[in-house]
Structures are given as structure tokens and as C-alpha cells.
Kinemage of the C-alpha trace (Angstrom):
@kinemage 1
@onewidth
@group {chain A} dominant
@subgroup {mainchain}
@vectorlist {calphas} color= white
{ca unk a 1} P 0.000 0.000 0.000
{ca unk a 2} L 1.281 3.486 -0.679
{ca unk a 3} L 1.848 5.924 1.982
{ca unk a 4} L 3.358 9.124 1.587
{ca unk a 5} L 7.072 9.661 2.953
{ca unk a 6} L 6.454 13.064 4.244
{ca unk a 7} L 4.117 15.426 5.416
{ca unk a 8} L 3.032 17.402 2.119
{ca unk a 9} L 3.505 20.903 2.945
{ca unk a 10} L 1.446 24.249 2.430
{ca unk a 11} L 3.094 25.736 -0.918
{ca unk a 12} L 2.735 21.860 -2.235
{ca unk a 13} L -0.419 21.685 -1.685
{ca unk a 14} L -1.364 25.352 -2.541
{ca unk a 15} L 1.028 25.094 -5.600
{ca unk a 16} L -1.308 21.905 -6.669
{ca unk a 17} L -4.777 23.709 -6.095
{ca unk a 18} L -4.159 26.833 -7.694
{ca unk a 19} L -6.208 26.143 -10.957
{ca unk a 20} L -9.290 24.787 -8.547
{ca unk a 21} L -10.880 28.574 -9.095
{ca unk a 22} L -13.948 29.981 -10.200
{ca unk a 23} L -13.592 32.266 -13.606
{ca unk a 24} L -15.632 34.904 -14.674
{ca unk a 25} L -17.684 34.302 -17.766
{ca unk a 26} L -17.099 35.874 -20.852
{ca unk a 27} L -19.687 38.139 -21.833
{ca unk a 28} L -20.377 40.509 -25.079
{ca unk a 29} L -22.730 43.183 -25.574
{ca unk a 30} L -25.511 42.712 -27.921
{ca unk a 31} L -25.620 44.506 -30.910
{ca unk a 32} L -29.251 45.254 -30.795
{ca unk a 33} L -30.441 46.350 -26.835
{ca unk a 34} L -26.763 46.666 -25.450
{ca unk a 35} L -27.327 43.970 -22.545
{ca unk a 36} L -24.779 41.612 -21.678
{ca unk a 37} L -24.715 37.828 -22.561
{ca unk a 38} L -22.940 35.011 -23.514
{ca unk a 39} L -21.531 35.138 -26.887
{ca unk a 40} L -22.398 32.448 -29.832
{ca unk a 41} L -25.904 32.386 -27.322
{ca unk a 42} L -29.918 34.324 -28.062
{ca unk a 43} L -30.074 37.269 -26.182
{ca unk a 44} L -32.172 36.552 -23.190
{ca unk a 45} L -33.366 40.423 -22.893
{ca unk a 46} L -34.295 40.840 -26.841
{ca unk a 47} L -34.138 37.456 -28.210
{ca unk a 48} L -31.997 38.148 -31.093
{ca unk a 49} L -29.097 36.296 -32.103
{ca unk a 50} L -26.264 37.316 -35.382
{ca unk a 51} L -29.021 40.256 -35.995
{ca unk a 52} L -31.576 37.773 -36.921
{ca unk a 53} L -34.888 37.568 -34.474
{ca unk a 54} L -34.625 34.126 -32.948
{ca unk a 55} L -37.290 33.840 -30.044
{ca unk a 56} L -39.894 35.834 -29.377
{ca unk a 57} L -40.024 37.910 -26.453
């Protein structure tokens, strides 16, 4: 059975976790109303999506 040697220490560990983070989202402006929302998405505000009316609001 493996056991560790050592006691890992603090930078190790820290050093190990640092991509575990949260990341903001990217978000664009849309072209028609100016809200904010994800891009290659609808709008959720106007429904629109590469100019084009997509879902009715």
C-alpha cells in the first residue's frame, strides 16, 4: 500500500490547487439592446441572435 514519505507541505499543496478557481464568464454586448450575454448564445433580454430575431419575447 502506498503511503506518503512526508508530510506534504502548504506551498505543495497550494502550488497543486491553484487552478481549482472559479472564472468569470465571458460576456459581449448585444448589438441590438446593449445587454450583456454570452456570446455564440440568443439574447435573453431581446431574443436576437447574429441580428436575426430568434425567439420571441
Amino acid at each position: 500500500m502506498a503511503v506518503p514519505k512526508r508530510k506534504t507541505s502548504k506551498k505543495v499543496k497550494n502550488q497543486r490547487r491553484t487552478h481549482k478557481k472559479l472564472h468569470a464568464p465571458g460576456m459581449v454586448i448585444c448589438e441590438n439592446c446593449g445587454e450583456y450575454s454570452k456570446p455564440h448564445h440568443v439574447c435573453k433580454s431581446c431574443g436576437q441572435y447574429n441580428g436575426k430575431q430568434v425567439v420571441e419575447q
